[in-house]
N, C-alpha and C positions, 0 to 999 in steps of 0.2 A: 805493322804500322805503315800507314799509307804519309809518304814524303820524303825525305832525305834522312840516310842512313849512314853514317861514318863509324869506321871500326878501326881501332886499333891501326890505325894511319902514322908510317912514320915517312918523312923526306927526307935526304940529306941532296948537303948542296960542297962540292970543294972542300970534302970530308968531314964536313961538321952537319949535324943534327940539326934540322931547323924545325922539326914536328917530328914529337917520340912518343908513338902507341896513342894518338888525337881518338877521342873517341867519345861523337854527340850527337845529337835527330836533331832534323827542325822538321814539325809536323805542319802536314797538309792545314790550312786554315788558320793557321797562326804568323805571325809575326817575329821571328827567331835572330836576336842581336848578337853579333859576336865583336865583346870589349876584351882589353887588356891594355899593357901599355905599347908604346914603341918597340918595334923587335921580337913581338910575341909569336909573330909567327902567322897572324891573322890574313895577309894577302899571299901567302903561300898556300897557304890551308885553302884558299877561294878557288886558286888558280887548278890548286890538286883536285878539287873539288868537281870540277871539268876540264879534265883529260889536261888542262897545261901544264901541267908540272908532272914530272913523271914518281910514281909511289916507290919509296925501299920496300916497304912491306906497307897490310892493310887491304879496307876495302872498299867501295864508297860505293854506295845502291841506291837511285830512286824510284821508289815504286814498286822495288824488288827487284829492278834492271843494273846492271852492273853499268854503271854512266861511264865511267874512262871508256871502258872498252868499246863502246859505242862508235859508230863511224860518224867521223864529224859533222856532218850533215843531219843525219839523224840526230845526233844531240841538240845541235843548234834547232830545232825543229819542237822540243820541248824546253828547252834552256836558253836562258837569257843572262849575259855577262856585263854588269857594267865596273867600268875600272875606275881610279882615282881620277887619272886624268887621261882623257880621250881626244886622239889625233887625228885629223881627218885632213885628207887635200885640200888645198885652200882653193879651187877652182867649183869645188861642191857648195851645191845651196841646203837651207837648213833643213826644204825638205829632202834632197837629196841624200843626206845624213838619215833620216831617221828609215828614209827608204832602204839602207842599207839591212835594214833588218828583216828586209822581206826576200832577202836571198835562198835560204833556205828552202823556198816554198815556189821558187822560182824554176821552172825545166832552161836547159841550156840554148834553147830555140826560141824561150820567149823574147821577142823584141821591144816589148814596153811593159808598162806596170798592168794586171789584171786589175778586174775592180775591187779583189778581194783586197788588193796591194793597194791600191787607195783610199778604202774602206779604214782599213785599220792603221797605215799614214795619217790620215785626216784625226783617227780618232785619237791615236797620240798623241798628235801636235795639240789636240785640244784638252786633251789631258794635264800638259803639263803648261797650259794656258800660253801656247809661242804659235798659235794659229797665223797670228797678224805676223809672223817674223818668217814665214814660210821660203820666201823667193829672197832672204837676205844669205848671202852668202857666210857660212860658217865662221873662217877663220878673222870676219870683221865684228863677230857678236864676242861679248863681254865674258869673264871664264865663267860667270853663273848661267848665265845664255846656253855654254854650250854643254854645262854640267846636264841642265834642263835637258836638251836636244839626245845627249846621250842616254839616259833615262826615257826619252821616248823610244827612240831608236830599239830599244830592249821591250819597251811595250809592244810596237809593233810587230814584235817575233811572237804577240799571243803567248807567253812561254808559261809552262804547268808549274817549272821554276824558276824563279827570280835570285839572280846572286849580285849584289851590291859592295863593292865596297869602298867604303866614306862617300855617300851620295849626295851627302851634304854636302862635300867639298866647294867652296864660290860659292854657295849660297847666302843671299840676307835672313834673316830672320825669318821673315814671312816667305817665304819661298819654302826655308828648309821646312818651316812646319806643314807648307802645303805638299811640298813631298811626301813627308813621314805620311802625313793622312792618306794621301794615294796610295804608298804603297800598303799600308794597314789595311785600307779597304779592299786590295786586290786580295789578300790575304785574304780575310776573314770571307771573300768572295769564293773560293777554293782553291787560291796559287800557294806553292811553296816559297817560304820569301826569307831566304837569308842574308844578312847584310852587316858592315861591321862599322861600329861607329867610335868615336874618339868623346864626344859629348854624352857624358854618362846622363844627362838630366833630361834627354833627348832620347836615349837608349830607353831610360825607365818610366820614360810620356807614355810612349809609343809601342813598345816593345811586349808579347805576350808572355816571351821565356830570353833568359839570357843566357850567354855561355861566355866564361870568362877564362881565358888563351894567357896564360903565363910561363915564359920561357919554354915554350914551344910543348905546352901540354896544358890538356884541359884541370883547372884547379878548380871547376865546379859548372851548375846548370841549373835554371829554375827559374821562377816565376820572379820577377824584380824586387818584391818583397824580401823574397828569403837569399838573394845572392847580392844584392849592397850592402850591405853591414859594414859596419866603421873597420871593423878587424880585416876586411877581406879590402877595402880599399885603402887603409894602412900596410897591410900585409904586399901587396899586389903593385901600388901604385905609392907609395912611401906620401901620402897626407892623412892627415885628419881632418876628420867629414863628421858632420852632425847631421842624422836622417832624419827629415821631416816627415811631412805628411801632407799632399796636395789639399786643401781644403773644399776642394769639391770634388776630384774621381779618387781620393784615399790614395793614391800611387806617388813612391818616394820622391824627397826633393832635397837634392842633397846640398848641404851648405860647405863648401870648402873653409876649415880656420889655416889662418897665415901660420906657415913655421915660423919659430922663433928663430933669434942669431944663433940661437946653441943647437940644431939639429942640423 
């Protein structure tokens, strides 16, 4: 299988189990969500995922390449990380951010950006529509601004995999959904794009297969269809959901009902 392979992955952190025997794909060309709730374990598994966190046991391979063991450079060379929330020096401008992603591909001698490095700068920034915000300095834009900027910044690493998590974060509405569709289309373009989101209705828009991360092990994986079910987000997530049905692409839409005083 061509893309991201995880096996039987556990972590521990300060003697406790934070991921026990994780074990999921996200395939080349798809769009792969990883939900649960608070504490499942979901930005540990991203981080393990590329070499930052170090494995108890397990293995994690893309493309058949053993990814931790990779020297960092080399990974970052196919791999692109973006986090909740991302910090940058506040003397850096916003393209100066997203240029940091062309380090990788940079020799220690170069003294300015190649053109390949403002080629694909450019093409970020207009990816995630912040062209006109170019020469504004980072730490004065807005936290969706820079949510945006850091999502480019990982575009401009070109990377074969894409790892996300809550990309949404400070995003509006119209933003988050212009996200989702970029990153789908990179996807279905031939990147590997895993990413982990909190808005299930977002997750099952967009998403081609889900993996659901509960108390730090996977409790299932599949197509949006077959992995919301009212039992698995009772079960999971302690509500009750009534599954809809989008009336124009057929994919879920879940209706949260209000607990009662007695639950």
């Amino acid at each position: 299988m061509s893309g991201l392979a995880v096996s039987e992955v556990s972590v521990t952190a300060g003697g406790k189990t934070i991921l026990d025997g994780v074990s999921l794909s996200a395939r080349t060309g798809q769009l792969t969500g990883l939900i649960g709730p608070n504490g499942a374990g979901k930005s540990t598994l991203m981080r393990a995922t590329l070499g930052l966190q170090t494995l108890a046991h397990g293995s994690i391979r893309f493309d058949g390449a053993d990814l931790p063991a990779m020297p960092r450079r080399d990974r970052a060379k196919i791999s692109a990380f973006v986090e909740q929330s991302g910090t940058t020096e506040s003397h850096l401008s916003a393209q100066d951010v997203v240029m940091l992603g062309r380090i990788p591909f940079q020799s220690v001698w170069q003294a300015t950006p190649s053109r390949d490095d403002e080629h694909a700068v450019a093409g970020a920034l207009e990816a995630v529509n912040m062209t006109g915000f170019a020469d504004r300095l980072y730490q004065t834009l807005s936290g969706g601004e820079q949510q945006r900027l850091q999502i480019a910044r990982a575009l401009a690493q070109q990377p074969r995999l894409l790892v996300l998590d809550e990309p949404t974060n400070h995003l509006d509405v119209h933003a988050q959904l212009t996200a989702l569709a970029l990153l789908q289309k990179r996807a279905h373009a031939g990147a590997t794009v895993l990413l982990a989101l909190h808005d299930l209705n977002l997750a099952a828009g967009f998403c081609d297969s889900l993996v659901v991360l509960h108390g730090g092990k996977v409790l299932t994986q599949g197509v949006p269809e077959a992995v919301l079910t009212p039992w698995m987000l009772r079960d999971v997530y302690g509500v009750n959901t009534s599954v809809l049905r989008h009336p124009m692409t057929g994919r879920p839409i879940l209706a949260y009902n209000a607990p009662s005083n007695s639950d």
